[in-house]
Every structure is written in structure tokens, then in C-alpha cells.
TIPAPA-332169 format. One line per field, with one value per residue (C-alpha): residue number from 1; residue in three letters; z, x, y. Coordinates in steps of 0.25 Angstrom, whole numbers, plus 2048, in hexadecimal, padded with zeros to 3 digits. Each point is the difference from the previous one (the first is absolute). Example, Ala and Ser with C-alpha at 12.3 -4.5 7.8 and 13.67 -1.06 7.14 Angstrom:
BEGIN
n: c(1|2)
res: c(ALA|SER)
pz: c(81F|7FE)
px: c(831|806)
py: c(7EE|80E)
//
This chain:
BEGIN
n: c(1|2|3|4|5|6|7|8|9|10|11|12|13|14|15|16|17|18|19|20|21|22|23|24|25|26|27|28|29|30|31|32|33|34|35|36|37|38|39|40|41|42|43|44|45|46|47|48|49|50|51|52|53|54|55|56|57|58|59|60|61|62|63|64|65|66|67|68|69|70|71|72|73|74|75|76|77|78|79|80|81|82|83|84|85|86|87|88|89|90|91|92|93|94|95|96|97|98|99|100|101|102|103|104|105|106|107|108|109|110|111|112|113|114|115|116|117|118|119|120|121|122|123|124|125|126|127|128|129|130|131|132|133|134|135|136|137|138|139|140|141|142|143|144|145|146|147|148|149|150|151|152|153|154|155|156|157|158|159|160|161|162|163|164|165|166|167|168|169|170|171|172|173|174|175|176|177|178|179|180|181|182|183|184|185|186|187|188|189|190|191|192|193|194|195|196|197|198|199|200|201|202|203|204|205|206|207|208|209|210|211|212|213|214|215|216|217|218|219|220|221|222|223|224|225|226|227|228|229|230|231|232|233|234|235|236|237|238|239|240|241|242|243|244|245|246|247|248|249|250|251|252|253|254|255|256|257|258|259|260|261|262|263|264|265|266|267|268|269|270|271|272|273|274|275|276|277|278|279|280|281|282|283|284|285|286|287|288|289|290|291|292|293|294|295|296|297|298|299|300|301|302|303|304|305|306|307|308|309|310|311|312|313|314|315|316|317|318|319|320|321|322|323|324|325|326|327|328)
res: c(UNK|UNK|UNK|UNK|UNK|UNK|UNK|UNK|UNK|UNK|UNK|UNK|UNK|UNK|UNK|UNK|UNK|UNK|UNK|UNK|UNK|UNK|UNK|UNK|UNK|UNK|UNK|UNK|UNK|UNK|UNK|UNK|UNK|UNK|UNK|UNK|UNK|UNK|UNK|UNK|UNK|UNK|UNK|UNK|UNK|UNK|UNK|UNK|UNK|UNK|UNK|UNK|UNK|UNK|UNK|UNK|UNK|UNK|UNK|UNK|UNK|UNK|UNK|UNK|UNK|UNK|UNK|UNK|UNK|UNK|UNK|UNK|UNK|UNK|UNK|UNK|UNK|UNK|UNK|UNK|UNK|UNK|UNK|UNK|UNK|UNK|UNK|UNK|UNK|UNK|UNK|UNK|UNK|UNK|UNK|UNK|UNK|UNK|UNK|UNK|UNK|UNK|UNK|UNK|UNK|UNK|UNK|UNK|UNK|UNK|UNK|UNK|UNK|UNK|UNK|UNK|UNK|UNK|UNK|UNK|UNK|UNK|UNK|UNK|UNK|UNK|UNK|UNK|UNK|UNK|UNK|UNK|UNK|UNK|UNK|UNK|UNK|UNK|UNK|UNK|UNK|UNK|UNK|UNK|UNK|UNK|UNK|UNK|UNK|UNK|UNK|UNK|UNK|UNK|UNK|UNK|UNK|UNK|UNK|UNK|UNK|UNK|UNK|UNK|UNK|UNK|UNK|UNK|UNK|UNK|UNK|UNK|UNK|UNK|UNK|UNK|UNK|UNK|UNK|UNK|UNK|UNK|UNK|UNK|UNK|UNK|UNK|UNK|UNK|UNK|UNK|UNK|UNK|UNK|UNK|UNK|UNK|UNK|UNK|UNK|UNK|UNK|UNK|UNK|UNK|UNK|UNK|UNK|UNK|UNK|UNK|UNK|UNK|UNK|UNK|UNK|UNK|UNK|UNK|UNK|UNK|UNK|UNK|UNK|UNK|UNK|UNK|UNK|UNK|UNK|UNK|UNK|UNK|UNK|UNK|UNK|UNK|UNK|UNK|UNK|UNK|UNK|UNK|UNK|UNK|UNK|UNK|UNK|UNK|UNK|UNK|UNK|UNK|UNK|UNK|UNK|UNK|UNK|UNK|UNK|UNK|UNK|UNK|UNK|UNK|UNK|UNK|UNK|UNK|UNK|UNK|UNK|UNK|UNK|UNK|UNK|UNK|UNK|UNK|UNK|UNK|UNK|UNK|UNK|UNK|UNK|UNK|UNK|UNK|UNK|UNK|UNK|UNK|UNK|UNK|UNK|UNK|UNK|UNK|UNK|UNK|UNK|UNK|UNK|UNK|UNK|UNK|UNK|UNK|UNK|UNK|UNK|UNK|UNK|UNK|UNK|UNK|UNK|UNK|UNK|UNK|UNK|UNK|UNK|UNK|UNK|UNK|UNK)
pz: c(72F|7F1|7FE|7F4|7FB|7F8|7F8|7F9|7F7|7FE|7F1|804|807|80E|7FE|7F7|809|80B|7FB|7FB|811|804|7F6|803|810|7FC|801|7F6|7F7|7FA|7F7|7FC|7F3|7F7|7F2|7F9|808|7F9|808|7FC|810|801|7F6|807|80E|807|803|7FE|7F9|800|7F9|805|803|80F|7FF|7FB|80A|801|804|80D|7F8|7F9|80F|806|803|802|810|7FC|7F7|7F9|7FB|7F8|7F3|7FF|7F4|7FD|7F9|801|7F5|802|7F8|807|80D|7FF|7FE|80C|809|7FA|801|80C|80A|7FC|7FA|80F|807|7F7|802|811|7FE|7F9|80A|809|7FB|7FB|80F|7FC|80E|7FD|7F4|7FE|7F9|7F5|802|7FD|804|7F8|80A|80C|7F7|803|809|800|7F5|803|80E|801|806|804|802|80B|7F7|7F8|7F6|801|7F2|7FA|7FF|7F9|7F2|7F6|7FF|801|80E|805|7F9|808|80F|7FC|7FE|80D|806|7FB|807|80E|7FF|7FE|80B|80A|7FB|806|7F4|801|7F7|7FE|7FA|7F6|7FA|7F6|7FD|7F1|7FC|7F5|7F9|7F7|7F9|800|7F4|7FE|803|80E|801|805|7F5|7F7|804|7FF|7F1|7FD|805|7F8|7F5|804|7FE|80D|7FB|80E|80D|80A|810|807|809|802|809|7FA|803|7F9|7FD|804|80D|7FE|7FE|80C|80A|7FA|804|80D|802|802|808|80A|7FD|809|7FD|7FE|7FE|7F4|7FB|7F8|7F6|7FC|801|7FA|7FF|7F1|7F9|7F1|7FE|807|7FA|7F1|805|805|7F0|7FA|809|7FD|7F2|7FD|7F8|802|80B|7FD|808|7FD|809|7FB|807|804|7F8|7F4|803|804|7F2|7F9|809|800|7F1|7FC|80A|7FA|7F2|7FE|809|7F9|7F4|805|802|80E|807|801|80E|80A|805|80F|7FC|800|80C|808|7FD|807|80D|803|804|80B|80A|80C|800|80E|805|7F5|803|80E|801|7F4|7FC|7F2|7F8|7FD|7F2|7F6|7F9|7F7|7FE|7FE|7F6|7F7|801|7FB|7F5|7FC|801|7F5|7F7|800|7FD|7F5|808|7FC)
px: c(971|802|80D|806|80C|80D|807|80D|803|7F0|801|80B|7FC|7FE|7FC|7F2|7FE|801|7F9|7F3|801|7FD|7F6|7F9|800|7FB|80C|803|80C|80B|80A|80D|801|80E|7FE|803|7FB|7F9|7F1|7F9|7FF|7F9|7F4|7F4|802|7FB|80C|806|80C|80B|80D|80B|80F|805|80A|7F9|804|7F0|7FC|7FB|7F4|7FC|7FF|7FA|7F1|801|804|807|80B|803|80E|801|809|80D|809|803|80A|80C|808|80C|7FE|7F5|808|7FF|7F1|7FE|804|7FB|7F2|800|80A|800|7F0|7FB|809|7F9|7F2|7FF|806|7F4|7F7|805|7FC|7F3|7FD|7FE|7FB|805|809|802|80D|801|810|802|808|80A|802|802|809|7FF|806|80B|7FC|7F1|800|7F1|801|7F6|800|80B|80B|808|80C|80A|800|80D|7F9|7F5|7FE|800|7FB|7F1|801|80A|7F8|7F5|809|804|7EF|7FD|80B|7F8|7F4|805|808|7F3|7FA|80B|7FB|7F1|7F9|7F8|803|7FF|808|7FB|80A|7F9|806|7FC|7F1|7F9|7F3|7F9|803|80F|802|80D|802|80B|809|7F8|7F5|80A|805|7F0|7FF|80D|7F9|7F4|809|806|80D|805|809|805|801|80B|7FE|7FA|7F4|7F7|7F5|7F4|7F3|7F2|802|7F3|805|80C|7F6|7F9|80A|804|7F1|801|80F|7F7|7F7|807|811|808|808|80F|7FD|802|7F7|804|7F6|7FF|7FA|809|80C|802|80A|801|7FD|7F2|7FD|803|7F7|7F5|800|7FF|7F5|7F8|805|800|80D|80E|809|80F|805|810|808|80B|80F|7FF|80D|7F7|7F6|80B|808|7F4|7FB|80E|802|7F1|803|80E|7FC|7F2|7FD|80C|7F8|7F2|7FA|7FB|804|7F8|809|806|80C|7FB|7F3|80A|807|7F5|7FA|80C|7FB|7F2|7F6|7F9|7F7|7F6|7F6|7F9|800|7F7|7F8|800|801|7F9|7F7|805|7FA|806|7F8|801|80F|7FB|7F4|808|807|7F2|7FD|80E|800|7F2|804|80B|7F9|7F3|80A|806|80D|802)
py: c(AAF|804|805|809|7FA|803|7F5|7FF|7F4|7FE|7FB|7F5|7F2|802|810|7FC|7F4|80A|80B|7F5|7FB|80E|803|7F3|806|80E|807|80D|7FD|80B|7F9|807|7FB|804|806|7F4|7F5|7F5|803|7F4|7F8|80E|800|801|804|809|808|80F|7FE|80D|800|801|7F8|7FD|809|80C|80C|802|7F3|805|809|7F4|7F7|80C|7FE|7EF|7FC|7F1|7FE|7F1|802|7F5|803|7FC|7FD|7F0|7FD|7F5|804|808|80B|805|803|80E|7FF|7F8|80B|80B|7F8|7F8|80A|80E|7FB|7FC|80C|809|7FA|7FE|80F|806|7F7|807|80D|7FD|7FA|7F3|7F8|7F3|7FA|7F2|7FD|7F5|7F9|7F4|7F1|806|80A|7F4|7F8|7F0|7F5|7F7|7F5|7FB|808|807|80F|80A|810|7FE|7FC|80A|7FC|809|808|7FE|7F0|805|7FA|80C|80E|7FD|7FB|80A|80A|7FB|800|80E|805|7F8|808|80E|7FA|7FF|80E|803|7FB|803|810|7FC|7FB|7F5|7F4|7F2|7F8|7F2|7F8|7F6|7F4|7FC|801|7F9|801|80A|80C|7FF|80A|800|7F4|7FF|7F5|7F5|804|7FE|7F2|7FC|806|7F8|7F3|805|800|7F6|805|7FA|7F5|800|806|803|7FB|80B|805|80C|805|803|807|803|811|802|7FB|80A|80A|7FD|800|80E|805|7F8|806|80C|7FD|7F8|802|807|80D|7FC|7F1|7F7|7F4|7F5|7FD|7F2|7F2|7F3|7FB|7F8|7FA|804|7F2|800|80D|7FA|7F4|808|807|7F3|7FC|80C|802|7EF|805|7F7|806|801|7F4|803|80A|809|802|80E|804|7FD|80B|808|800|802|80C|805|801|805|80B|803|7FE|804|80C|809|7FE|804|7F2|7FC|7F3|7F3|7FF|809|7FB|804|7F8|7F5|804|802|7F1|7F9|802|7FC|80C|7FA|80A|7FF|80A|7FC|80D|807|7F5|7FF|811|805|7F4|7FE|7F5|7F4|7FD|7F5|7FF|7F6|809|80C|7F8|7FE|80D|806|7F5|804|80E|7FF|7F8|80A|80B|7FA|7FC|7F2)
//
């Protein structure tokens, strides 16, 4: 059945992955687009695009007239400064978009969270949906900013609305405009400014299967229930060794203290952001890379059917990605 759909967030990564999936399914696509956002994942699709912010008091005129809503934006940022931003995004941002869902009768709404919101093990431990760190533990703003939007979901949903909830893990491939972290450690190796590495892991997945289980999130989730979307479990060392394979560039092969990091982060953050410059590293980019970030998606997969595609051909494809687009 063709569904008319609203999107927030549909210029950034998993938004214009998610908004080409339902396009290539037939579906009709409204994007929220802000006035000064950068539309180029957006050229050529067949979409109607309105203006407008997520917390705009008539948000709920510009959703009226679709039935699903994808609220994917979210603000990401690790650097400290950006606190205040963070909240006003991700928390007041999602309280004021499930609100005007509500008034404009949207039927379902799938809510895009994030692992961040979940937090992470003990050291190398790999958790599902079920766990939840308590958060006072979790690393920084963005992931508490991210707990405290999931937390506007389920008040949501405890007042009757039906949503569903998708934590992505971290997806790779194409279109990655900004770039997000992870796109930014493959431009670093393309640049080969990696001199090294710190001892860490991840869990990554192809975002096209991201935008998948979004679609299939609808289709199949149930109301009041959250779905860990991710594949596999990597080391940043397998990951930089999967870039050399694919790019036949040299791989860092020295790992890095973490106190060195730290200083560095530390001081470009003290020194460099008062006088307007941005940060190479985040002190809670740091942070958060002291702890492995191992997940287990089974029950999207098991549940929702989410694919389990290619890392190594996701890799390609973000590599190839960047370099068309003048990245590297």
C-alpha cells in the first residue's frame, strides 16, 4: 500500500538514505527541510519539500495531510559548547514534533533514537534493547540528550500514540554529507592523517540497511517497543584494515595512551573554541572510545527482518562516495 510520509532530518545520512528506500517502494515523500540547510542529498527526488524548523509552534499544518511520520533529525555534536543546542534539538525538538503528530492525526511514527540513548556494557560486554545505563553514566550531552528525546517518545506513547522506536548502531556508506564521526575517521585514513589509532570498537551497519529497518519498523514494529539497529561488532583496528584493503593505502599500525588524545582534545577545546575555531577532537569523542561499543541487533533481525548487508561493501561504497564528491 503507498503511504504519504513525513520526514524530518531528510537531508542528513540516514534521512536521504531513507527518503530514496521509500521512493524506490512508491511511497509519496514530504521532507521538512530548515531554511539554511545545505539540500544537495535532496537534488532530483521526487519529493515536496516545506520549510520549516522542528520546533516551529505550526509544525503540525506542515504534517497535516501525510498519515506516517519519520522523525529522524537530531542535532550531533560532541563538543561542549553545544550543550544547550543539543537539548533544544533533540528533547524540546522530539516533544514538539510527536506533539504536532498528534494533532495532525498522524497514524504511526517511527522515532529515530539512537545507541547513544542505550549507553554500552561493561568493557567488550555486547547488549541489546534490554539494557539501559543509568544516565548520570552516559558519556556527554549528545547521549544524554538522546536518553532525554527517548524519554519524550514513551510519554508519548503512554498518552496513546503509536510509535516505534529504532536505535541505529553506526551506519556507513553513501551520502554521508556532513560527514558523521565515523565518515570522518574514513576521510582521515583517505588522507591518511591517521598516524595512529587508540584501542577501541564499534558496530556497524550498511545505512541503507538503517533505512530499511526504519520502513520495516513500520510495517512490522510494535507501539512502545525499541529496535536496536545494527550488524557487527569491530575493532577500530579491523575497521582501519578493512580501509587499507579497499583503499590499498598503509593503515596506522601504532596505538596512542589515551591521556594523549585526552590532552590534545582537552587543549583544542579550551584554547580554540573561545576564539571561534572548531575542534579536530571532542573531549567526549575521546571519552566515549574507552569503552568498546559492542551491540546485538537479533531482534530487528529476528522481528523486523532487517538486513544484515555487506560491511566491507558498505565500506567501498562510503569510500567511493567521498572521493566522487570531492572529500578526499
Amino acid at each position: 500500500m503507498t503511504i504519504k510520509a513525513f520526514i524530518t532530518g531528510g537531508t542528513g545520512f540516514v534521512g536521504t538514505n531513507l527518503v530514496r528506500l521509500l521512493l524506490q517502494q512508491g511511497h509519496q515523500v514530504r521532507v521538512l527541510v530548515r531554511p539554511k540547510s545545505c539540500l544537495d542529498n535532496l537534488k532530483g527526488l521526487d519529493i515536496e519539500q516545506v520549510e520549516g524548523n522542528i520546533n516551529d509552534p505550526d509544525l503540525a499544518a506542515k504534517i497535516r495531510g501525510t498519515h506516517i511520520l519519520f522523525h529522524v533529525a537530531a542535532h550531533y555534536s560532541l563538543y561542549q559548547q553545544d550543550r544547550q543546542q543539543l537539548y533544544q534539538s533533540n528533547v524540546l525538538g522530539t516533544r514538539s514534533v510527536l506533539a504536532a503528530a498528534r494533532q495532525a492525526k498522524i497514524e504511526r511514527t517511527v522515532y529515530t533514537s539512537s545507541v547513544a540513548a542505550i549507553g554500552v556494557g561493561e568493557f567488550g560486554k555486547t547488549i541489546d534493547e534490554t539494557h539501559q545505563s543509568p544516565v548520570e553514566k552516559l558519556v556527554g550531552h549528545y547521549k544524554k540528550s538522546k536518553y532525554w528525546a527517548e524519554q519524550e517518545a514513551y510519554k508519548a506513547i503512554q498518552k496513546g500514540q503509536d510509535i516505534v522506536i529504532v536505535n541505529p548502531s553506526t551506519p556507513i556508506g553513501p551520502w554521508d554529507i556532513k560527514p558523521t564521526p565515523t565518515g570522518k575517521i574514513i576521510l582521515r585514513f583517505l588522507r591518511r592523517q591517521m598516524p595512529a589509532y587508540i584501542e577501541t570498537g564499534l558496530n556497524l551497519i550498511d545505512v541503507r540497511d538503517v533505512a530499511w529497518g526504519h520502513l520495516l519498523a513500520l510495517e512490522k514494529g510494535k507501539s512502545g517497543e525499541r529496535y536496536l539497529l545494527g550488524n557487527k561488532n569491530v575493532s577500530l583496528k579491523v575497521l582501519l584494515e578493512e580501509l587499507a584493503t579497499i583503499t590499498r593505502l598503509n593503515g596506522p599500525r601504532q596505538t596512542v595512551p589515551l591521556w594523549l588524545p585526552l590532552i590534545v582534545a582537552w587543549a583544542e577545546e579550551s584554547l580554540l573554541v573561545p576564539l571561534g575555531r572548531s575542534p579536530s577532537l571532542s573531549l567526549d569523542e575521546v571519552r566515549m572510545s574507552r569503552t568498546p561499543m559492542y551491540y546485538d541487533g537479533t531482534k530487528a533481525v529476528k522481528e523486523l527482518g532487517l538486513p544484515q548487508s555487506s560491511i566491507k561493501q558498505a565500506l567501498q561504497d562510503a569510500v567511493t562516495w567521498f572521493v566522487n564528491h570531492g572529500y578526499s
